[in-house]
C-alpha positions as a Markdown table, in Angstrom:
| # | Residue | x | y | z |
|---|---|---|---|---|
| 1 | Unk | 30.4 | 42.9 | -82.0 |
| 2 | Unk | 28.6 | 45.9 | -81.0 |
| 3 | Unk | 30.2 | 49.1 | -80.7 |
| 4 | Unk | 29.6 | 49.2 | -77.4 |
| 5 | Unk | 30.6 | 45.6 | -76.2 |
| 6 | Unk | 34.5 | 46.7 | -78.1 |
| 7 | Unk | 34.5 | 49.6 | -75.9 |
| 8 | Unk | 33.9 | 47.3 | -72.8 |
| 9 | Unk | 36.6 | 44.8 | -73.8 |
| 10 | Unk | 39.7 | 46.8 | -73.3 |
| 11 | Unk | 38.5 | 48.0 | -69.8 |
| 12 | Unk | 38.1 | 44.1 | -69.0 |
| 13 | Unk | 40.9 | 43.3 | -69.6 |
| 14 | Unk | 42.9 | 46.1 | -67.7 |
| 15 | Unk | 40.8 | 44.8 | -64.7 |
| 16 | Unk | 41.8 | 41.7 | -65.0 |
| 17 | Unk | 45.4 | 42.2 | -65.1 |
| 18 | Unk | 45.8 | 44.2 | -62.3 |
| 19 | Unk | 43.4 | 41.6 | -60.5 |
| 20 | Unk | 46.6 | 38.9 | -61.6 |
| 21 | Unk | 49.4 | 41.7 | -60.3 |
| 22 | Unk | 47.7 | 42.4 | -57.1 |
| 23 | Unk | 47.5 | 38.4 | -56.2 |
| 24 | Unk | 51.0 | 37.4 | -57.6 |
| 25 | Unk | 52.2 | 41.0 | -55.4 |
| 26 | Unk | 49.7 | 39.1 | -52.1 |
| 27 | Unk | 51.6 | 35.5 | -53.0 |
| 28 | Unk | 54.9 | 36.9 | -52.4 |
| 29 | Unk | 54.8 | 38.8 | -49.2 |
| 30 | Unk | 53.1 | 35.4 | -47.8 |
| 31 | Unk | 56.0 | 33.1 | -49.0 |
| 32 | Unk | 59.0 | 36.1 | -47.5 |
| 33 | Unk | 56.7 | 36.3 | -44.4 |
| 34 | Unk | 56.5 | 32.3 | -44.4 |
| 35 | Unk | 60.7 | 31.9 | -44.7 |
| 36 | Unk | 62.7 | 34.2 | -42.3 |
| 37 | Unk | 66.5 | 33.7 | -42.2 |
| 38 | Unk | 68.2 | 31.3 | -40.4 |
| 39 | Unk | 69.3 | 32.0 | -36.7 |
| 40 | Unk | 73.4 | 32.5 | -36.6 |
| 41 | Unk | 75.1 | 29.4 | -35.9 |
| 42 | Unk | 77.3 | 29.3 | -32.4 |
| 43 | Unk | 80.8 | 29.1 | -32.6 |
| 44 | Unk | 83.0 | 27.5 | -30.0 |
| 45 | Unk | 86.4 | 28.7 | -32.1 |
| 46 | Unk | 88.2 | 31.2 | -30.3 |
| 47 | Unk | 90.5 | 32.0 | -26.9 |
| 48 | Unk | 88.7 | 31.7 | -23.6 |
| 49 | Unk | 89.8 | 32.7 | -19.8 |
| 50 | Unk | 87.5 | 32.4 | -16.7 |
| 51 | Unk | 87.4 | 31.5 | -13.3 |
| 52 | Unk | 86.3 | 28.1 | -11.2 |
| 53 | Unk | 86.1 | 27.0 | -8.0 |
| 54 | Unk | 85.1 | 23.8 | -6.2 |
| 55 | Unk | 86.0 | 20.8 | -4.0 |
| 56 | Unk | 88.5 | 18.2 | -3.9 |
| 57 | Unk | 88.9 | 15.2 | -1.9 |
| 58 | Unk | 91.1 | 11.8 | -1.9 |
| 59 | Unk | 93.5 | 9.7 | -0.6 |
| 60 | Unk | 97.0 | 10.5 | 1.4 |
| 61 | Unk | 99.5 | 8.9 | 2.6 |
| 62 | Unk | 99.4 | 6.1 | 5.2 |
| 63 | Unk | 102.0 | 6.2 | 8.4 |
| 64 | Unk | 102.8 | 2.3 | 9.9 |
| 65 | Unk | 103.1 | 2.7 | 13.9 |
| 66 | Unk | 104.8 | -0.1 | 15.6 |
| 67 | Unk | 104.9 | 0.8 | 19.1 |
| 68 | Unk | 106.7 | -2.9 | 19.8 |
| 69 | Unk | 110.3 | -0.8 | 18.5 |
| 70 | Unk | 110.0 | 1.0 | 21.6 |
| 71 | Unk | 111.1 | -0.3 | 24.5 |
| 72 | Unk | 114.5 | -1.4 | 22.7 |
| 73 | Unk | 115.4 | 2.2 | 22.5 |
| 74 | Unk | 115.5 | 2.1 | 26.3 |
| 75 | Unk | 119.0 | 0.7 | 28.0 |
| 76 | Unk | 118.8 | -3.0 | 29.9 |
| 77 | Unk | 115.3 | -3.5 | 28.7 |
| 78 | Unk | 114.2 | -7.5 | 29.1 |
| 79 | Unk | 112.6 | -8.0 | 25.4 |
| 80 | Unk | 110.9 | -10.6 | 26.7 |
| 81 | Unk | 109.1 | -9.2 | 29.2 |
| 82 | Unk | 108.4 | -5.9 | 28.1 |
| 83 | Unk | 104.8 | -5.0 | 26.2 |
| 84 | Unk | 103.6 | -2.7 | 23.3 |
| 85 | Unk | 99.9 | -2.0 | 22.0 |
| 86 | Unk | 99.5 | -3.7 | 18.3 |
| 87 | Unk | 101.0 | -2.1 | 15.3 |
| 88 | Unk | 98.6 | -0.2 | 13.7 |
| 89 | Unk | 98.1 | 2.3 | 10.3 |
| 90 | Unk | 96.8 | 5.8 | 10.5 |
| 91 | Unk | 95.8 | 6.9 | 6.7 |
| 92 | Unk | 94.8 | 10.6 | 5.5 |
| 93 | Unk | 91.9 | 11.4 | 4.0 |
| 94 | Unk | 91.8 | 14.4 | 2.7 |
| 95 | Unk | 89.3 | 17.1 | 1.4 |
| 96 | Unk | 88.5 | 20.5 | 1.2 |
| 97 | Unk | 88.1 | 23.4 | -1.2 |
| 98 | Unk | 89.6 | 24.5 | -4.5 |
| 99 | Unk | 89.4 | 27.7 | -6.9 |
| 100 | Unk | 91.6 | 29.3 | -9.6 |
| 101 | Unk | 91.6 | 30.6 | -13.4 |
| 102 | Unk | 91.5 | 29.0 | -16.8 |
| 103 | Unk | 92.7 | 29.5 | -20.3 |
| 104 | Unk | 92.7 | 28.0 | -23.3 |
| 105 | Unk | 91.9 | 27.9 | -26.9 |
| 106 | Unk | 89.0 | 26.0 | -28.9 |
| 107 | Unk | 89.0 | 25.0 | -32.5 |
| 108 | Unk | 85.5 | 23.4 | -34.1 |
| 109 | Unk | 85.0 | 21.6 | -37.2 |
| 110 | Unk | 81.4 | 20.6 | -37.6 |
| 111 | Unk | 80.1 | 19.1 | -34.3 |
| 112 | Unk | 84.0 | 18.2 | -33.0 |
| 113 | Unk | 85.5 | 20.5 | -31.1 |
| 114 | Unk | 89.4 | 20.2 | -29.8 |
| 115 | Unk | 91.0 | 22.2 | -27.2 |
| 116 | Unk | 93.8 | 22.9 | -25.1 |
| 117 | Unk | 93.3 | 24.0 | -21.0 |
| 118 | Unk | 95.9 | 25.5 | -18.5 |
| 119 | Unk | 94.1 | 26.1 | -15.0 |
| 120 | Unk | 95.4 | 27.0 | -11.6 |
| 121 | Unk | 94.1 | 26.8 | -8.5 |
| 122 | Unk | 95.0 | 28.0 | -4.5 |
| 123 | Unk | 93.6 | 25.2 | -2.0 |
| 124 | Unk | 92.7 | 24.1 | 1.2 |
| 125 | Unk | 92.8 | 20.3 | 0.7 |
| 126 | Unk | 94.2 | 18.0 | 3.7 |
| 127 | Unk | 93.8 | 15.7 | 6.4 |
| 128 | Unk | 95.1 | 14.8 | 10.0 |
| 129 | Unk | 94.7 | 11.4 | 11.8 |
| 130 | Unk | 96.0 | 10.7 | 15.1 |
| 131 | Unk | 96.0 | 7.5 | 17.3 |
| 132 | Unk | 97.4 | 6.5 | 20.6 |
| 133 | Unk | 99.0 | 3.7 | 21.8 |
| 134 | Unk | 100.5 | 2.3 | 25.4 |
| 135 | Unk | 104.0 | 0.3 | 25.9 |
| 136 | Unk | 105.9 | -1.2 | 29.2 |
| 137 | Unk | 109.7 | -1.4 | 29.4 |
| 138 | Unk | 110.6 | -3.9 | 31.7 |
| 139 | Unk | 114.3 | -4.2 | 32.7 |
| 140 | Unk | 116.5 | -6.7 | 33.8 |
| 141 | Unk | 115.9 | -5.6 | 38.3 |
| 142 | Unk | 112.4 | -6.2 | 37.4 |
| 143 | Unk | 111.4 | -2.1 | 38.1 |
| 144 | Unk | 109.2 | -0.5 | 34.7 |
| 145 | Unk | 107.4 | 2.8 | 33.9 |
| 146 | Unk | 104.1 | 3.1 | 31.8 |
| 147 | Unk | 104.3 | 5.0 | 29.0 |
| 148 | Unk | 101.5 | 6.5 | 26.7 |
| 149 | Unk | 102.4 | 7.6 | 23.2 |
| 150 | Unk | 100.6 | 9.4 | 20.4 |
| 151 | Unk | 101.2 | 10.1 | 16.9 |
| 152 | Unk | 99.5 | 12.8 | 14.4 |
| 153 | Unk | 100.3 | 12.3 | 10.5 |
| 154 | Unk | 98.9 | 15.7 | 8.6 |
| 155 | Unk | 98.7 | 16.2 | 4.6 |
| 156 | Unk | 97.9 | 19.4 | 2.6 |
| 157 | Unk | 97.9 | 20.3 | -0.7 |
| 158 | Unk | 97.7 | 24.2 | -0.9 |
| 159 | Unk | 97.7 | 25.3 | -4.7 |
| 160 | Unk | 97.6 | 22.9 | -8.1 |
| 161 | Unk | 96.9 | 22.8 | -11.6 |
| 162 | Unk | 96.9 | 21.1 | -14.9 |
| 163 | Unk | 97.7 | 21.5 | -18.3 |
| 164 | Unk | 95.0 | 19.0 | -20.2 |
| 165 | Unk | 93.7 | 18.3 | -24.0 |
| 166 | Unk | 90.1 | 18.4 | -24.9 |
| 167 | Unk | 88.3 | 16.7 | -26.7 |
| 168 | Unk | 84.2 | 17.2 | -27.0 |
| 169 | Unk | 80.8 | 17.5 | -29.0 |
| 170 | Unk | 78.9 | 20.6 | -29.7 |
| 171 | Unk | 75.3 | 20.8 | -30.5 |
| 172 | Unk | 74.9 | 24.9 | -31.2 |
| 173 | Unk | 75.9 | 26.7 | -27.6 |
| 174 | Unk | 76.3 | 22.6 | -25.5 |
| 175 | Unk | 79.8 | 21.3 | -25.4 |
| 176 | Unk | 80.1 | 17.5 | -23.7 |
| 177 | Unk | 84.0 | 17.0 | -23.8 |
| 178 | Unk | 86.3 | 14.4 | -22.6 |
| 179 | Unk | 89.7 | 15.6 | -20.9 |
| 180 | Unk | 93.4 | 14.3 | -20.0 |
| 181 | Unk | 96.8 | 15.6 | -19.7 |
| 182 | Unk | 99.5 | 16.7 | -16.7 |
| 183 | Unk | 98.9 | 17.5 | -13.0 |
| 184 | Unk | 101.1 | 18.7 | -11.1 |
| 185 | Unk | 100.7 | 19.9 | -6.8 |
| 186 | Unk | 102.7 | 21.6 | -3.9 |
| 187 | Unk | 102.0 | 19.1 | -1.1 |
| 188 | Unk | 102.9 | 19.1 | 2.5 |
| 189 | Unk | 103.4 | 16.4 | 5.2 |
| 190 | Unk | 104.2 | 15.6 | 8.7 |
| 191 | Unk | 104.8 | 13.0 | 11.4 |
| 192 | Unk | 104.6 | 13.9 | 15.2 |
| 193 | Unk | 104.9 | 12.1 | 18.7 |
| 194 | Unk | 104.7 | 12.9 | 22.1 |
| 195 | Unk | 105.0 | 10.2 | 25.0 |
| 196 | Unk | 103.6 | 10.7 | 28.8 |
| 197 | Unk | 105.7 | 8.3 | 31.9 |
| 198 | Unk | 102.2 | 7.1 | 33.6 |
| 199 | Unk | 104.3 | 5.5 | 36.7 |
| 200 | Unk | 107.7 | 6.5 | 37.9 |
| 201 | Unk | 109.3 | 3.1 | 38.9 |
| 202 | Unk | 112.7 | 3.6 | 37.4 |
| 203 | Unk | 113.3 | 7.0 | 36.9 |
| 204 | Unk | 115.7 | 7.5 | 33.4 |
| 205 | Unk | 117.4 | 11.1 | 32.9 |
| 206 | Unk | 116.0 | 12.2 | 29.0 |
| 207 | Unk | 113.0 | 10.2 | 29.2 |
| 208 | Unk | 110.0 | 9.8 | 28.0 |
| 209 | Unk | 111.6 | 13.4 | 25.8 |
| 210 | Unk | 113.9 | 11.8 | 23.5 |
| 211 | Unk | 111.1 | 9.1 | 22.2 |
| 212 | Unk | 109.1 | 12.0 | 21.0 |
| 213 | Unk | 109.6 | 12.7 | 16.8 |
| 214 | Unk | 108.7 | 15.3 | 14.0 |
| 215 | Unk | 109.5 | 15.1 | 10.5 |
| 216 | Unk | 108.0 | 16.9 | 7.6 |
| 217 | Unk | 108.5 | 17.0 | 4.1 |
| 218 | Unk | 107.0 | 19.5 | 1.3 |
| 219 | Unk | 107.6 | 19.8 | -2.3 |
| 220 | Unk | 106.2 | 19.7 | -6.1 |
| 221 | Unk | 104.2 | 16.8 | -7.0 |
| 222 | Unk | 103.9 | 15.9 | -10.7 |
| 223 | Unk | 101.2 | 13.2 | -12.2 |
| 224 | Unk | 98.4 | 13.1 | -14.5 |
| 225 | Unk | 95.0 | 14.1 | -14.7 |
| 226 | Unk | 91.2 | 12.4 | -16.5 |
| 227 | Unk | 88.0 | 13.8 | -16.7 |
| 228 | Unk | 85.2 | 15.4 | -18.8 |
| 229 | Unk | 82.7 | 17.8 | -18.3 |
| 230 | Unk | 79.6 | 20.1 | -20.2 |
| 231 | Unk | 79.6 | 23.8 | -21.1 |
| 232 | Unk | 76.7 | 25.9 | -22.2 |
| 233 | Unk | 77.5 | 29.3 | -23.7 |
| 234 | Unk | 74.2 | 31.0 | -22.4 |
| 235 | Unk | 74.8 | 34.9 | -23.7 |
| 236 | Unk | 77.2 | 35.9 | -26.6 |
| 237 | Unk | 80.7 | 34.7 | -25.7 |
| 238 | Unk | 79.7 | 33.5 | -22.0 |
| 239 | Unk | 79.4 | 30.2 | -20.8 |
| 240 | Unk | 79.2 | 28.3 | -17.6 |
| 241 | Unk | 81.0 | 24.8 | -17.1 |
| 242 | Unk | 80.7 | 22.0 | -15.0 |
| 243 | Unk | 83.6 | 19.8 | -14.6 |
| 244 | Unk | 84.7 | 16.3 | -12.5 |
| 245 | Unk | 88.8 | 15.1 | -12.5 |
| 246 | Unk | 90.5 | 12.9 | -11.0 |
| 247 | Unk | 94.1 | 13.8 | -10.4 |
| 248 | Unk | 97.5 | 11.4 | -9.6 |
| 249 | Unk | 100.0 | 13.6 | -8.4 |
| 250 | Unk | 102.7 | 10.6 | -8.2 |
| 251 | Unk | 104.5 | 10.1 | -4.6 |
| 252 | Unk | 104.9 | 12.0 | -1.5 |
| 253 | Unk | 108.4 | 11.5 | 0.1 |
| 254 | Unk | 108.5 | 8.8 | 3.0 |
| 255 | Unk | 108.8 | 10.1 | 6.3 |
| 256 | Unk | 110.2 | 7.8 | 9.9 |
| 257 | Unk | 110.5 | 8.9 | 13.4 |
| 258 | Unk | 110.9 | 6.6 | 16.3 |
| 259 | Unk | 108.0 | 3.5 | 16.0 |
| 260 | Unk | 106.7 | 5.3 | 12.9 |
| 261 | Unk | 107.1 | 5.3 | 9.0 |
| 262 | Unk | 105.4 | 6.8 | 6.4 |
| 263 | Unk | 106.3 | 5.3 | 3.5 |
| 264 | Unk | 106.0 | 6.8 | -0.1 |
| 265 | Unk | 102.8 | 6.3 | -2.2 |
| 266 | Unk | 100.5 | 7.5 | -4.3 |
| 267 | Unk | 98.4 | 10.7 | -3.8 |
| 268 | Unk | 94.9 | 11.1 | -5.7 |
| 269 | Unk | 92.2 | 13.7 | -5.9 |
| 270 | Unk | 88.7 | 13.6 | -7.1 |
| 271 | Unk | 88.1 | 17.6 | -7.8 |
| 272 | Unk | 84.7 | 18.6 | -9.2 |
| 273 | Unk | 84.4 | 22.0 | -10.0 |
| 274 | Unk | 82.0 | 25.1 | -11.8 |
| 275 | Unk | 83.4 | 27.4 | -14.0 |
| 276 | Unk | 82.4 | 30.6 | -16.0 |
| 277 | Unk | 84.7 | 31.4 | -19.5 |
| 278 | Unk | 84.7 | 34.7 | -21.3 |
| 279 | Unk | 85.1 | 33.7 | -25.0 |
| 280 | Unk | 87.2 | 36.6 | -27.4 |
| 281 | Unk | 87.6 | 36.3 | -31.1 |
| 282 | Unk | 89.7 | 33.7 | -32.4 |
């Protein structure tokens, strides 16, 4: 080899080597560019409170009216003689709305997630039927009156709540959950009548006043409640809810004044509601 070409060589191979470094040095800020870290898993662990409100609406009770009992309450009546409208039943439906605070607690393991819930919530579910009805005492001289007679049955429930299990799946910040647990109401309910004399054959000292009737009844209610609903946590510890359950609150107290009953039976809600949570740090 020449002088000259050995004096080449060494410069060659510096080149080529920092050639090597500079592509390896290229290679690697492609590969850290191609691989960012992974996005922070969501959580559904932790203590949550929020608010909800919605709407309820169900069955009541249902008040028998037998407008043939009548004319026995009246002295020297011919039962054979004397009329009555049908016997008839006036049920409740009730509705209206609902809206309250929750709390509970989450704990997650993998994609199962299992809770506890209290809520509470003021209300304005209820109902009112009315119907009307006509009777004719006869008596023994043959003289009768006309009477008219109506009755008014009213429910309300005014504040509820629950204390349910949950039980759901979470894919990142979604939650579809199954519920169940205790219900428990303050419910309210009534029975009126009032009766109008449409002729005044045989004029009787107290009457038609003495056939009219009020009862009432209020107290605590305690049944069970099922349902499920989905959550999605859309900002850092937020989430919205939407929720449907259908509550058995067990049986009102039976109520009777003259010609009508209301016997005791089952009370149940379908509530669906929309909530917002605030989670804190378990």
């Amino acid at each position: 080899m020449t002088s000259r070409g050995s004096d080449l060589l060494p410069a060659a191979l510096a080149l080529g080597l920092a050639a090597l470094c500079a592509t390896e040095a290229t290679a690697a800020d492609i590969a850290l560019k191609a691989s960012p870290a992974p996005l922070p898993v969501f959580s559904w662990t932790g203590f949550y409170a929020g608010v909800h409100a919605g709407y309820g609406t169900g069955d009541g009770n249902s008040a028998r009216v037998d407008p043939g009992a009548l004319p026995a309450l009246f002295p020297g009546v011919n039962n054979l003689t004397s009329t009555a409208s049908a016997p008839f039943t006036l049920g409740v439906d009730q509705s209206g709305w609902l809206g309250g605070l929750q709390a509970g607690y989450n704990w997650q393991a993998g994609h199962m997630v299992v809770g506890v819930e209290a809520d509470v919530s003021a209300a304005g579910i209820g109902g009112r039927a009315s119907g009307s009805y006509a009777f004719r005492p006869v008596f023994l001289v043959g003289d009768f009156d006309n009477y008219t007679g109506t009755v008014t049955v009213t429910q309300d429930i005014d504040y509820l709540g629950t204390l349910r299990g949950r039980l759901g799946y979470a894919s990142n910040n979604w939650l579809l959950y199954a519920t169940g647990g205790l219900a428990w109401a303050h419910v309210k309910a009534s029975l009126d009548s009032t009766h109008l004399r449409l002729t005044n054959n045989f004029p009787m000292p107290g009457f038609p006043g003495v056939l009219n009737g009020h009862a009432s009844a209020s107290g605590y209610n305690i049944g069970y409640a099922v349902g499920g609903g989905g959550e999605w946590s859309f900002a850092p510890r937020w989430s919205l809810k939407a929720e449907y359950l259908y509550l058995n609150l067990g049986r009102q107290l039976s109520l009777s004044i003259p010609a009508t009953s209301m016997p005791a039976s089952d009370i149940e809600l379908h509530t669906f509601r929309i909530g917002l949570n605030r989670q804190f740090a378990p």
